[in-house]
C-alpha positions, 0 to 999 in steps of 0.5 A: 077255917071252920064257923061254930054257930054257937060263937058268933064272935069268933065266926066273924073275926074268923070271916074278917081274918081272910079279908087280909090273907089275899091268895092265901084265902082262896082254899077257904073260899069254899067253905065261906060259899058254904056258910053263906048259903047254909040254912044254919046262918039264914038269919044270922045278918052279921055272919052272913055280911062278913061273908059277902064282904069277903068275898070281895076281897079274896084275890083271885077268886072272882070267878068263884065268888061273883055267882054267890054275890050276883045271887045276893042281888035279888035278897030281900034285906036291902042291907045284905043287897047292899053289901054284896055290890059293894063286894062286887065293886071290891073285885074292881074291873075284874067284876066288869060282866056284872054291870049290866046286873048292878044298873039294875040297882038303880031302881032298888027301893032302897036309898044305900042299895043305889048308892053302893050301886053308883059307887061300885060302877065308878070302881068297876067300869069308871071310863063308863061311870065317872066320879063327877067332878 
């Protein structure tokens, strides 16, 4: 997988295209770490939230992905805070460290950052964040 700045369509259908290959993503996972955190696509929003929503659904790459994603926590677009619980909440229990980091979202001044915090824990730890009923 390679981005091109200069195609920004294509780098997206490129992003989203991995969020179905499971295991088969994983060598690529390198290289979405790499654009997410490049300088060339800082302010590109929309790359760089097909990026962090990958990260949440590539199998078997937790490890690797989590650090990028606990990273996001702290950004100062509520959007991209926002989506990168919801990629941790994607990992489901195998994010189960991360709770103590994503309560914190709780106090986000963001209304979509505590929703998405709320809904990551019931996927994530759901015996200690139950779905009320």
């Amino acid at each position: 997988m390679a981005l091109n700045k200069e195609s920004g369509t294509a780098n997206l259908h490129a992003l989203y295209g991995l969020n179905h290959l499971g295991t088969n993503a994983l060598p690529d996972l390198a290289l979405v770490l790499k654009h997410l955190k490049s300088t060339n696509y800082a302010g590109d929003i929309p790359i760089r939230y097909a990026a962090i929503e990958t990260l949440g659904h590539l199998e078997g790459g937790a490890d690797q992905s989590m650090p990028a994603l606990l990273n996001l926590l702290n950004d100062s677009d509520p959007d991209i805070r926002g989506v990168a619980i919801q990629s941790l909440g994607s990992l489901g229990t195998q994010a189960i460290q991360v709770v103590p980091a994503i309560t914190l979202a709780f106090a986000d001044p963001s209304f979509a950052v505590r929703w998405r915090a709320t809904n990551a824990l019931r996927i994530i730890a759901p015996e200690q964040f139950p779905t009320p009923r």
